[in-house]
C-alpha positions as CSV (number, residue, x, y, z in Angstrom):
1,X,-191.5,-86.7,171.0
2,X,-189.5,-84.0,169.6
3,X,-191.0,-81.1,168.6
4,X,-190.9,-79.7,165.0
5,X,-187.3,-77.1,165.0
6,X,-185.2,-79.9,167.0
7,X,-186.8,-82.8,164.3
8,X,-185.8,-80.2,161.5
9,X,-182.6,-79.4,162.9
10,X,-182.0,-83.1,163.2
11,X,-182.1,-84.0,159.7
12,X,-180.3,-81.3,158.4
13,X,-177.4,-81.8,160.5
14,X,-177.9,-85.5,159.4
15,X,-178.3,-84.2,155.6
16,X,-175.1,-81.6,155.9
17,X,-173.0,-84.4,157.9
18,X,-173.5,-87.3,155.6
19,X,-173.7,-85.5,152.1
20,X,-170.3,-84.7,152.2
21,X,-169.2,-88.1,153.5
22,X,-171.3,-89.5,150.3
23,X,-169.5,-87.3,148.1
24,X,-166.0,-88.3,149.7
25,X,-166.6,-91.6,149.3
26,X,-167.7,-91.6,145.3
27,X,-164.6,-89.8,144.8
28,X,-162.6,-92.0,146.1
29,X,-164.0,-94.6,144.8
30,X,-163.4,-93.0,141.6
31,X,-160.0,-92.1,142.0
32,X,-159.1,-95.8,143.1
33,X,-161.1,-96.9,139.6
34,X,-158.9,-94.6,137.8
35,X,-155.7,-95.4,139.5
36,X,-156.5,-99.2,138.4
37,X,-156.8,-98.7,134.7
38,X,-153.8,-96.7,134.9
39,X,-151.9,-99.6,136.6
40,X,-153.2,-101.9,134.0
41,X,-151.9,-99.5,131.2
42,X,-148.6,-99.1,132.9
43,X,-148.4,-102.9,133.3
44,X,-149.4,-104.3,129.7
45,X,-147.2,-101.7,128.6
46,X,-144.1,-103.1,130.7
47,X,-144.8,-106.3,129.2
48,X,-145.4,-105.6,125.4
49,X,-141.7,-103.7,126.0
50,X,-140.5,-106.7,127.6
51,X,-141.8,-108.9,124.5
52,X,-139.8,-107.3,122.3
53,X,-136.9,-107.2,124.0
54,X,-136.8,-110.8,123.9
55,X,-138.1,-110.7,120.1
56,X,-135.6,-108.3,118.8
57,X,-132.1,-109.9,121.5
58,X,-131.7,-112.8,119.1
59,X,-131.9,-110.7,116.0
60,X,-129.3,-108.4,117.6
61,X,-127.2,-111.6,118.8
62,X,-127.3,-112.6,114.9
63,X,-126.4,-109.4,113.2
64,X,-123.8,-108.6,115.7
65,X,-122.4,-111.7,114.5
66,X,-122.6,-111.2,110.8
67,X,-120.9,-107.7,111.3
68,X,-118.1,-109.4,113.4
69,X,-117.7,-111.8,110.4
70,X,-118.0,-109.7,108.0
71,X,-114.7,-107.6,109.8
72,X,-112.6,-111.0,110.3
73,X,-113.6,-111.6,106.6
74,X,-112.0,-108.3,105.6
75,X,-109.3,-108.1,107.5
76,X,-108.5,-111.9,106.0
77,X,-108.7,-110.4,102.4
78,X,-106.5,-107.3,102.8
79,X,-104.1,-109.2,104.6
80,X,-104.2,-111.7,101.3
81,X,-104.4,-109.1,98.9
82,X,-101.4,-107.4,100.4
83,X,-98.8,-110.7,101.5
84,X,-96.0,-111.4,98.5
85,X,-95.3,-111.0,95.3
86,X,-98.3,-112.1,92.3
87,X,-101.6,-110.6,91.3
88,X,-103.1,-111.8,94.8
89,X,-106.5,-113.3,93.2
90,X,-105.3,-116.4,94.1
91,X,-104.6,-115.5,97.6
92,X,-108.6,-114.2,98.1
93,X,-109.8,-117.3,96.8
94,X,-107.8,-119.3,99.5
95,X,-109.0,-116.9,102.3
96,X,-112.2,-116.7,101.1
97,X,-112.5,-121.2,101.1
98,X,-111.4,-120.8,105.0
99,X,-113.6,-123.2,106.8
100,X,-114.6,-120.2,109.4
101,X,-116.3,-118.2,106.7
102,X,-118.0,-121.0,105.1
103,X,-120.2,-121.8,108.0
């Protein structure tokens, strides 16, 4: 059996040798928590951006249509307004019954 300073000195090189490998290992196990929410807010934020993308591509789809219309449309009624002789009202009304702006 050991006697009393080599028991002592035993246990606190145990106590010296393992505290520190305690501590290291709460940290990282800490760290790796951390880093895990922070994925997790990283990734539901990638996919609420990537819901509205798709929400908001149609509505861009549809407007950039209207505008294009809306440029054929005036276009149409200048060229109308500005062909031959008359007061040209009844030109606009003929451009503006075309079939491709009714729809």
């Amino acid at each position: 059996m050991s006697s009393g300073p080599e028991w002592l000195g035993a246990v606190a090189g145990g106590v010296l040798a393992g505290v520190p490998a305690l501590l290291s290992a709460s940290w990282s196990r800490r760290s790796q928590r951390e880093q895990t929410q922070a994925q997790h807010v990283l990734m539901a934020g990638q996919l609420q951006s990537a819901h509205l993308f798709q929400a908001m591509e149609p509505r861009r789809r549809v407007y950039g249509d209207f505008v294009a219309t809306v440029h054929r449309m005036r276009a149409k009624l200048i060229a109308a307004w500005s062909d031959g002789p008359g007061d040209g009202y009844g030109r606009l009304f003929l451009a503006l019954e075309d079939e491709e702006f009714i729809e």
